[in-house]
C-alpha positions in Angstrom: -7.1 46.0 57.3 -9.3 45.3 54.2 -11.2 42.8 52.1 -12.5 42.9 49.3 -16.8 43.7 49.2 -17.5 40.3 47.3 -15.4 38.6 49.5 -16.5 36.0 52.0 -14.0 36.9 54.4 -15.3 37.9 57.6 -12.7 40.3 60.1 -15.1 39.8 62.9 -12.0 36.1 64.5 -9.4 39.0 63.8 -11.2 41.5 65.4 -11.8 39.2 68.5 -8.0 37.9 68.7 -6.4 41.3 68.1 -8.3 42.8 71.0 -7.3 39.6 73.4 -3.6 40.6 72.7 -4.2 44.6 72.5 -5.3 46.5 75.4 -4.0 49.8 74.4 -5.0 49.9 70.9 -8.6 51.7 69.5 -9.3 49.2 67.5 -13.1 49.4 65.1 -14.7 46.7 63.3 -16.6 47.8 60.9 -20.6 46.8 60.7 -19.6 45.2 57.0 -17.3 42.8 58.5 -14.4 44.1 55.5 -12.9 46.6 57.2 -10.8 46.5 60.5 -9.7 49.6 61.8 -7.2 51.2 64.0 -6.7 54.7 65.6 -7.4 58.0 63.5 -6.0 61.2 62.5 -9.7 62.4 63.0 -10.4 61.7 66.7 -7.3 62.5 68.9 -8.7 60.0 71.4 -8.2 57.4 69.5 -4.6 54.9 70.1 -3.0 53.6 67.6 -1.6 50.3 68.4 1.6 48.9 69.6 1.2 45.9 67.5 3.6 45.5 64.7 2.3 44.5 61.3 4.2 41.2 61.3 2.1 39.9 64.7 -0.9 41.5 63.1 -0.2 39.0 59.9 0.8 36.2 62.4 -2.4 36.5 64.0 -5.0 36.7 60.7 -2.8 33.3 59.4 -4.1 31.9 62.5 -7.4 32.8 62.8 -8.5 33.3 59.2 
């Protein structure tokens, strides 16, 4: 999940309420407060999330 640099969205709500619901998901919020990410090809400890994109939408309507 993504905004745009000059943006002056912050993640960090979506972050928080993602990781109340999601307790199997690696979930990272990046330092910038644009970038919200999840699992990775990269690091095989990593989870991806059992979230589905439409409660991942439901939840940034909500909190952003």
């Amino acid at each position: 999940i993504k905004v745009r640099p000059d943006s002056d969205i912050n993640l960090r709500a979506l972050y928080d309420a993602i990781l109340e619901i999601d307790q199997t998901g690696t979930w990272y919020f990046h330092p910038s407060g644009k970038m919200l990410l999840n699992g990775s090809i990269k690091h095989n400890n990593q989870k991806a999330s059992k979230l589905d994109i439409y409660t991942i939408i439901k939840i940034a309507k909500e909190v952003l």
